[in-house]
N, C-alpha and C positions, 0 to 999 in steps of 0.2 A: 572454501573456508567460510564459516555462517560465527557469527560473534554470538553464544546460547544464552548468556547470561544479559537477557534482553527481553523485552517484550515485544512480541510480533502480532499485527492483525491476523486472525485467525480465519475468522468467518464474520457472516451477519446472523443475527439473530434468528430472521425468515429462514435459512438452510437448515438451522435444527428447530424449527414448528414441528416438525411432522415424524420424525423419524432421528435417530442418532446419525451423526455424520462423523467420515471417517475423513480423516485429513494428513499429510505427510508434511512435517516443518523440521526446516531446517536438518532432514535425515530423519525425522523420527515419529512414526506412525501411532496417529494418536484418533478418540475417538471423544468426541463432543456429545451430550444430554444434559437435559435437567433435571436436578431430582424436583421432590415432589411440593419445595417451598419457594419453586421456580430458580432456584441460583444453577448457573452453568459448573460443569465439571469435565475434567479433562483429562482421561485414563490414556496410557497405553493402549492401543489397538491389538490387543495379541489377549483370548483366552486362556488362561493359566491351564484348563486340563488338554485340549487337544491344539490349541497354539491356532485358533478360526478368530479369524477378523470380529471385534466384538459388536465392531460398525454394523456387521451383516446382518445382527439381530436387530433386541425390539424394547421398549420401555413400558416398565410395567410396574405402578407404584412408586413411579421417582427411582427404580431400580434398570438396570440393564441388562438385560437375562440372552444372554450369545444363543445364536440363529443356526446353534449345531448342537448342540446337548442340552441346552438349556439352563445352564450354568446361568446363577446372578449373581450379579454384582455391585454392590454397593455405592456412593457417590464416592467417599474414600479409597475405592479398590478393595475392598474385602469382600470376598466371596462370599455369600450370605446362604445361598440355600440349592439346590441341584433336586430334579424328582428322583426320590429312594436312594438318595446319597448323602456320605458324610462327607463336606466340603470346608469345616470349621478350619482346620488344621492348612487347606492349602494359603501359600504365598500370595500376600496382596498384590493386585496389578499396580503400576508405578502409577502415581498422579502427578500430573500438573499442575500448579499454579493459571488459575485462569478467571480473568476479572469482565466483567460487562461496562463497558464504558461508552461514551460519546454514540451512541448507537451500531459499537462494534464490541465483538468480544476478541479479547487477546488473551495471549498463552505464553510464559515462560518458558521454554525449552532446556535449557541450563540445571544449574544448582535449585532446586526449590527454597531451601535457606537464604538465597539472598535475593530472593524477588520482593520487592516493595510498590505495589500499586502505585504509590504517592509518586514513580518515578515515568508513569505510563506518559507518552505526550499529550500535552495540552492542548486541546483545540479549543482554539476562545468561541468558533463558530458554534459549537454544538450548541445542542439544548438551549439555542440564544434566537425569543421570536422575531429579532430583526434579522436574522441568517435564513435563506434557504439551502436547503444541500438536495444533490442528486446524484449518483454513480452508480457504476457496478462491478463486475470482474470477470479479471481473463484470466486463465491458463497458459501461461508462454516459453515454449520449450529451449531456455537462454538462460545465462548465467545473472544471476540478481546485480552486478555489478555492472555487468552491460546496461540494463532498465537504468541505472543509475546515472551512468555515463551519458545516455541519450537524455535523459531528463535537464543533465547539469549544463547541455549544452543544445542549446536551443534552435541553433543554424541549421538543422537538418528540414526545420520548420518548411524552408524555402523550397528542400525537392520535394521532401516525403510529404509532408499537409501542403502543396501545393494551390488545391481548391480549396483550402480555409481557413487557415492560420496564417500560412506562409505568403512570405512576400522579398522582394531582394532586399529594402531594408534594412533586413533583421541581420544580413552578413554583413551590408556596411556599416554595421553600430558596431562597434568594439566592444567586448563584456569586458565585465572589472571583476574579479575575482578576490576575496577576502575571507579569512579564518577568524571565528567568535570562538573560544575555544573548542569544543568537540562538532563547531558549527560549521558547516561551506557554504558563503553567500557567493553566487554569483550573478551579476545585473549587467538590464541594458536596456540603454533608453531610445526611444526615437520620435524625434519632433516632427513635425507639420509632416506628416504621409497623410494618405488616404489609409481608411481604414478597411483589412483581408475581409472577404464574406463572412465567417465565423462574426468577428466584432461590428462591421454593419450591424448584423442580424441583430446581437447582442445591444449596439445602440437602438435600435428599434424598439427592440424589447421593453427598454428602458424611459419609451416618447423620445427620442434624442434623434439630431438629425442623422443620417448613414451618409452622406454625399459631401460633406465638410474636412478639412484637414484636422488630424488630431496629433495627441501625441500619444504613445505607446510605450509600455512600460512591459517589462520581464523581470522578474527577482524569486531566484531559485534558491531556498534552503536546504542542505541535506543536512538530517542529524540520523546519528546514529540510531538502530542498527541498520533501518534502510529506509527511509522515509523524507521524500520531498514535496514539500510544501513550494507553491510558488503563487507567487503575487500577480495577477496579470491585469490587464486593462486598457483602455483607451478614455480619453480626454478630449474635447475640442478643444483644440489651438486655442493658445491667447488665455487659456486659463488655472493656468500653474499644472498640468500636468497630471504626474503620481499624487501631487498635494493638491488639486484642484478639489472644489466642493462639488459635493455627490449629485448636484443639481446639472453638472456638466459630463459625468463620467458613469460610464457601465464597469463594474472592477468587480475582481473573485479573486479567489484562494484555486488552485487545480489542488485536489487534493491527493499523492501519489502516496500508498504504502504497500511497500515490497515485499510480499515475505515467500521466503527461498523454501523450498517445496526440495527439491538434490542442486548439487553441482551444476545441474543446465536445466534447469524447472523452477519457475516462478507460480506462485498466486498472487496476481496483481487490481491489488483494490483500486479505482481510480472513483474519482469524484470531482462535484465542483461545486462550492462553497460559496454562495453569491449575498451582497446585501442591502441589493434591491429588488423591487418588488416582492418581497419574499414570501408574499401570501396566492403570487400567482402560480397554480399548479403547472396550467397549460404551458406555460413559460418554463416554469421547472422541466417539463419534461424534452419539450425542446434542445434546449440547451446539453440535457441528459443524452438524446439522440445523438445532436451533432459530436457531443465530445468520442459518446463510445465508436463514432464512426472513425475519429480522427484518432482514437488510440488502436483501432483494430488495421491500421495503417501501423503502425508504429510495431504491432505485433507480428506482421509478416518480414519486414524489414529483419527484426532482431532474430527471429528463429533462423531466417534465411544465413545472417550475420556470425549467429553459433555454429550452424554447420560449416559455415568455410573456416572458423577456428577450431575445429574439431577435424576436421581434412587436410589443415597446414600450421600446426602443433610448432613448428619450426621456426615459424613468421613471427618477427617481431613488429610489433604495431609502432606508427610514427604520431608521436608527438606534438599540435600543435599549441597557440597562446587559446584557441575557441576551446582545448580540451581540459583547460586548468580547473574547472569545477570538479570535474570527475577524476582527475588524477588528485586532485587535493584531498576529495574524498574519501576515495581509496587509501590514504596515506592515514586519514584520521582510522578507518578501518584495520590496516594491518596493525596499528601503533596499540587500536584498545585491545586487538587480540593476542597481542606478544604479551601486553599487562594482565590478559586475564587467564593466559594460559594454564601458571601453576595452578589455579581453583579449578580448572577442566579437567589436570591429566593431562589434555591433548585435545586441540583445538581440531574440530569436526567439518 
């Protein structure tokens, strides 16, 4: 169940340089290019004469001409021209709504009538030269509500990132869980620890000591339709913490955005959003390194996770207080798709 009347991360920019790319969201098989004034466009993947992937062809004049008859096609989906054919008359392919933003491009999959850019998320990081960012994507054969679930609750930190993040701390902290309307915050704090290798590093990074007690902060946002943002960082002791000045503290954004590819397939954008030192590369990439290591931990886990719910359909899962981010979530999600069903038809 995918909420369509939504904007999802699509892709990056760098995937369609070179070539059109064919992408599957949210169920439905679409195909990325530029036309020729550079603006991104987002067709259907399906040639209107022989039904070939339109991904598999090629860009030619800001047009898309399929990699089997040579059929083109316009940035609007209208067939333009075929060699020694008359093609006026056939059916345009469907478009999407699809905007370039924050150095991502996103896709309405839904109603195209009520997609409104002004409602894309905001990221105060982008385009901001005191921010740096770094991330990439994975492919993870699990339900996007899972990715969710693990993100809202942060305890697994302790087995799964074991060598980086995690630490037994993180279970002895109690998270607090709270709804902003379509919002789920869930936090957690922890004083005087020693700081996981991951945040050493990151103090380091920063000139700051790594061998000091700190304090440690988590604060995970999900908002609709699958994207969490979360607060992370370390502090030395003694100096107010998540509110301490940046003179004492290494802190970022993890930047998580989900978008559901079927019912057990994700495209999973991940990043981190940092705002210091932001003009150091080497640091950037660092950072970049250790995250993708610590989420490609996280991707064998949840694929592993999906087949045993896929093999025991019957099982019902238990409950506990660490999983109230992600059942909250989930709640904001069934609640917007039961309201947005009648404009669907039928929720996908």
């Amino acid at each position: 169940m995918f909420l369509k009347n939504a904007w999802y991360v699509a892709c990056t920019p760098d995937e369609i340089a070179e070539k059109p790319l064919g992408r599957r969201i949210c169920n439905e098989r679409m195909v990325f290019f530029r036309g020729l004034d550079g603006v991104v466009s987002a067709l259907e993947d399906f040639c209107p004469h022989r039904g070939a992937p339109l991904s598999l062809g090629f860009v030619r004049d800001g047009q898309l001409v399929c990699g089997y008859h040579g059929l083109t096609v316009d940035v609007q989906g209208k067939c333009a021209s075929m060699p020694c054919q008359r093609v006026g008359g056939f059916p345009a392919t469907r478009r999407f709504p699809a905007v370039e933003r924050y150095g991502f491009i996103w896709v309405w999959p839904g109603d195209a009538a009520l997609a409104d850019p002004e409602t894309i998320h905001p990221l105060e990081w982008a385009d901001n030269p005191e921010w740096a960012y770094g991330g990439g994507l994975y492919h993870i054969a699990c339900d996007y509500r899972l990715m969710i679930d693990n993100l809202m609750d942060l305890t697994h930190e302790t087995y799964v990132h074991a060598s980086s993040i995690g630490q037994a701390e993180i279970e002895e902290s109690a998270p607090q869980t709270k709804i902003e309307g379509d919002t789920v915050v869930t936090s957690r704090f922890m004083e005087n620890i020693m700081p996981p290798p991951f945040w050493a590093a990151a103090l380091r990074g920063n000139a700051l000591a790594d061998d000091v007690p700190c304090d440690r902060w988590q604060i995970c946002r999900f908002t609709p339709p699958s994207h969490v943002m979360i607060e992370v960082g370390v502090a030395h002791a003694g100096h107010g913490g998540y509110h301490a000045d940046a003179r004492h503290k290494a802190s970022s954004i993890v930047v998580d955005f989900i978008t559901p590819e079927t019912e057990t397939s994700i495209w999973y954008f991940w990043g981190m959003a940092r705002n210091f030192r932001p003009g150091d590369v080497e640091l950037t990439e660092t950072i970049r390194e250790g995250q993708g290591k610590i989420f490609s931990e996280d991707l064998a886990m949840l694929e592993a996770q999906q087949r045993n719910l896929l093999d025991y359909p019957e099982r019902n899962l238990l409950k506990l207080n660490i999983d109230a981010g992600g059942v909250q979530s989930r709640r904001v999600l069934d609640r917007l798709m039961t309201e947005t069903q009648p404009a669907l038809g039928a929720a996908s």
